[in-house]
NUVO-734643 format. One record per residue (C-alpha): residue number from 1; residue in three letters; chain; x, y, z. Coordinates in nm, 2 decimals, decimal comma. Layout:
[pt NUM; "ALA"; "A"; [X; Y; Z]]
...
//
This chain:
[pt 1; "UNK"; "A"; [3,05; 21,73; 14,63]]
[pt 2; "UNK"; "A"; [3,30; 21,97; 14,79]]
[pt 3; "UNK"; "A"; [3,58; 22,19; 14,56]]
[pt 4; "UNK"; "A"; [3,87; 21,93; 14,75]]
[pt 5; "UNK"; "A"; [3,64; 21,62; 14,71]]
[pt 6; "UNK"; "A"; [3,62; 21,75; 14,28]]
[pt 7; "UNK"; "A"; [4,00; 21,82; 14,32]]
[pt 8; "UNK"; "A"; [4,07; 21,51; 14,45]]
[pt 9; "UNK"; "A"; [3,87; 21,27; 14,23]]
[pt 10; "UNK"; "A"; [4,03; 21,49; 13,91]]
[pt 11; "UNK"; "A"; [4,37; 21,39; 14,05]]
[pt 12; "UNK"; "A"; [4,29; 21,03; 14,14]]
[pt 13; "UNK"; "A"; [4,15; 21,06; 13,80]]
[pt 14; "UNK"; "A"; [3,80; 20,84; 13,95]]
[pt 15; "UNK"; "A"; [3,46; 20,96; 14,02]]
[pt 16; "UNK"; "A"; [3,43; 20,99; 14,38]]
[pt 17; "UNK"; "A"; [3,06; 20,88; 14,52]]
[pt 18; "UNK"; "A"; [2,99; 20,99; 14,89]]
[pt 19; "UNK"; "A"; [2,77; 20,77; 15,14]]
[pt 20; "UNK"; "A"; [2,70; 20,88; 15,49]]
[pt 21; "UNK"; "A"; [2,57; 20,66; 15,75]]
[pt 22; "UNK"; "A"; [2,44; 20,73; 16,06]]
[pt 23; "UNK"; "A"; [2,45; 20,52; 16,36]]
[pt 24; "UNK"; "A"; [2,37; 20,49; 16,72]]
[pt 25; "UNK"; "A"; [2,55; 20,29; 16,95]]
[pt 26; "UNK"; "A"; [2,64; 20,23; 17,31]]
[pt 27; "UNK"; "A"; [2,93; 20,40; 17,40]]
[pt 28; "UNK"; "A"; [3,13; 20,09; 17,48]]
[pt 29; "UNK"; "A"; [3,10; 19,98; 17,13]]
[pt 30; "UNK"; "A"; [3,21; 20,26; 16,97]]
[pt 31; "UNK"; "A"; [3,57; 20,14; 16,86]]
[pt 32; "UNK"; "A"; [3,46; 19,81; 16,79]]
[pt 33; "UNK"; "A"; [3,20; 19,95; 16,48]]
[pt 34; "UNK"; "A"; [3,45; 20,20; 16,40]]
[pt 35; "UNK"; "A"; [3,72; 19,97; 16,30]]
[pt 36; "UNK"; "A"; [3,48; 19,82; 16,13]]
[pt 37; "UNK"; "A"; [3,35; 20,06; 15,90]]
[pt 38; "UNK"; "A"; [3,74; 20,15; 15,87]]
[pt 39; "UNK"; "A"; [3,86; 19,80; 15,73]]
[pt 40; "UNK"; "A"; [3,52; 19,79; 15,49]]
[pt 41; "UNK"; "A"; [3,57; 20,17; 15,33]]
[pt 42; "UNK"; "A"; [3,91; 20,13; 15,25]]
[pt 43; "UNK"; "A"; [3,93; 20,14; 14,87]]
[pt 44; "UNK"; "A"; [4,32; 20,21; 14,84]]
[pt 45; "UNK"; "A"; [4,59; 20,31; 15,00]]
[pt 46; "UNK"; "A"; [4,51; 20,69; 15,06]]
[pt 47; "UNK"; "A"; [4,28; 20,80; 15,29]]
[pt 48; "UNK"; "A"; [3,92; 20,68; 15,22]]
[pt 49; "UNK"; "A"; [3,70; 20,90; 15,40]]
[pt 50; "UNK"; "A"; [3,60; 21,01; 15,72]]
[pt 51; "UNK"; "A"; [3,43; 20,80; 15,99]]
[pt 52; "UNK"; "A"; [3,27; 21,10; 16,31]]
[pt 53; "UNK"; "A"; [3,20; 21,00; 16,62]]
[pt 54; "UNK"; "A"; [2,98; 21,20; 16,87]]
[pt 55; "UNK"; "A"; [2,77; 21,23; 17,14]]
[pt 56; "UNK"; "A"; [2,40; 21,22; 17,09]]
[pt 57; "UNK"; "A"; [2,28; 21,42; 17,42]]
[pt 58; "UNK"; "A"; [1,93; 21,41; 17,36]]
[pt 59; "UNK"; "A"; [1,69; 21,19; 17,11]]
[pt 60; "UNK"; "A"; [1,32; 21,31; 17,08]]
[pt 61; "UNK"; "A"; [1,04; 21,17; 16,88]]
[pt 62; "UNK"; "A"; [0,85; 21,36; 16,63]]
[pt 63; "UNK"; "A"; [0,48; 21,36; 16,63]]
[pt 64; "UNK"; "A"; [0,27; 21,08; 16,81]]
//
């Protein structure tokens, strides 16, 4: 946990628990799983979190 995440949850006077998920998508459904992820992680009515979207330019297996 980050010095701002600490801050923040000493403020909001909660313990703040991080998840990150990672997936892959075609890029035409990028806004529709963002949104979402957007409407589920909303837990009040600051801001939640942070949902990053980017490019994957190359996927290659390990092994085999």
């Amino acid at each position: 946990m980050s010095e701002d995440e600490q801050n923040y949850s000493t403020e909001a006077g909660m313990i703040i628990s991080e998840v990150r998920i990672s997936l892959v998508c075609e890029d035409i459904q990028v806004d529709e799983i963002t949104t979402i992820i957007r409407k589920a992680g909303r837990i009040g009515p600051n801001v939640s979190g942070w949902v990053y979207v980017s490019p994957i330019d190359q996927a290659l297996p390990i092994g085999g």
